[in-house]
C-alpha positions, 0 to 999 in steps of 0.5 A: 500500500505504501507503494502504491501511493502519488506523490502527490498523495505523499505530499498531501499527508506530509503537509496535513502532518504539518498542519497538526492533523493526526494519524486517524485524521489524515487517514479520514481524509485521504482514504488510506492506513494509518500505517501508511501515512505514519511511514510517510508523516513520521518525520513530517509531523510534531508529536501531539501534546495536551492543552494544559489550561493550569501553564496559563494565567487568569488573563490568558484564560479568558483570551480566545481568538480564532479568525483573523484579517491576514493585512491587520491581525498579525499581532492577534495572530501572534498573541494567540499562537504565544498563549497556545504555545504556552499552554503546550499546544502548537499553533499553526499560522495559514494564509487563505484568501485574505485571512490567517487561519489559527488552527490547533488540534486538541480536544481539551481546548474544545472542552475548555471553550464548551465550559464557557461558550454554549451553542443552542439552536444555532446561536452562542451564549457566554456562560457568564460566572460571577466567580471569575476573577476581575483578571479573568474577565478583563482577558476575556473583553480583550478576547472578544474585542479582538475577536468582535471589535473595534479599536479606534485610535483614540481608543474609543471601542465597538463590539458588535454581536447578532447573539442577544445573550452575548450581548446581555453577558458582555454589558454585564462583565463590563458592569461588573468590571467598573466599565461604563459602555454605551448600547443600542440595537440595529435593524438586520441589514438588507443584505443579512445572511441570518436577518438578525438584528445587531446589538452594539456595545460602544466603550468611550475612550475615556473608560478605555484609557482608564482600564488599558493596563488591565485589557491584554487585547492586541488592537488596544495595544497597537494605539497605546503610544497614542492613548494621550490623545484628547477626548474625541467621542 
């Protein structure tokens, strides 16, 4: 069997072993035996190592970050693969389109995230804690901004969601974290996939200015040379 394989077959399995696939994925994939694509990825591959939550500290917790603009998320980009490396995860960086793809395989930060994201009939909701700590929820606004938001250069902050609940969850850590936000709800535009209504949260400059030290958000930090601009909202 292993003979019978392309090269370019054998290129396909090196280059999944790369990405982080494992042995059963690629095997999926490509149709063949693990045996198979263990003779050809042995070498090609990194040995899969667990998510271990416990390296991490309260702000890198809350930080999850996934999607990213390939022109103007390179610090997300950079600043997730660091907290997954330093939580024992390889993370691999492609380029699709005009998007970086964050890719990591591992089942425990899939269970990690389902203990805080809930999915019911097609719509997400932050299972929001009131025992998590003030530094654990300041990661996880800057998770969001980065994931969902904004950041004008005077620090003025938008995150936009179609999720009601997330919306509700996320005015509710900011209230509890001292940080006043402004709202309101839009109207679907014409071209909407879902036809969902958007709910805004704008956070001012001024709370911004005042919390910068606590948010770890990567778009927050690339203006803060400039955070002593005058108050423009």
């Amino acid at each position: 069997m292993k003979n019978r394989l392309t090269k370019d077959q054998i290129s396909k399995i090196r280059l999944l072993a790369r990405d982080g696939y494992s042995l059963k994925s690629i095997s999926e994939k490509l149709y063949v035996s693990k045996s198979t694509v263990y003779y050809h990825a042995k070498n090609y591959g990194h040995k899969m190592t667990k998510f271990n939550v416990n390296l991490l500290d309260e702000r890198e917790n809350g930080y999850v970050r996934f999607a990213l603009d390939a022109k103007r998320d390179g610090d997300v980009a950079k600043r997730l693969a660091q907290i997954m490396e330093k939580a024992g995860k390889k993370m691999n960086l492609l380029s699709w389109k005009s998007n970086t793809i964050a890719k990591t395989c591992s089942k425990e930060l899939v269970n990690y995230i389902q203990s805080y994201i809930e999915y019911t009939q097609g719509e997400k909701n932050l299972l929001a804690n009131k025992e998590w700590s003030d530094t654990f929820k300041y990661g996880l606004i800057a998770g969001i901004i980065d994931s969902d938001g904004h950041v004008h250069a005077h620090l003025g902050t938008e995150i936009k969601t179609v999720s009601s609940k997330i919306f509700k969850n996320i005015l509710t850590i900011l209230q509890e974290l001292g940080i006043s936000a402004n709202r309101k709800m839009r109207d679907a535009p014409s071209n909407s996939f879902s036809k969902k209504p958007r709910f805004e949260i704008y956070i001012p400059s001024a709370e911004m200015k005042r919390h910068k030290s606590e948010i770890p958000s990567a778009k927050v930090a690339r203006y803060l040379s400039s955070a002593d601009i005058s108050e423009k909202d």
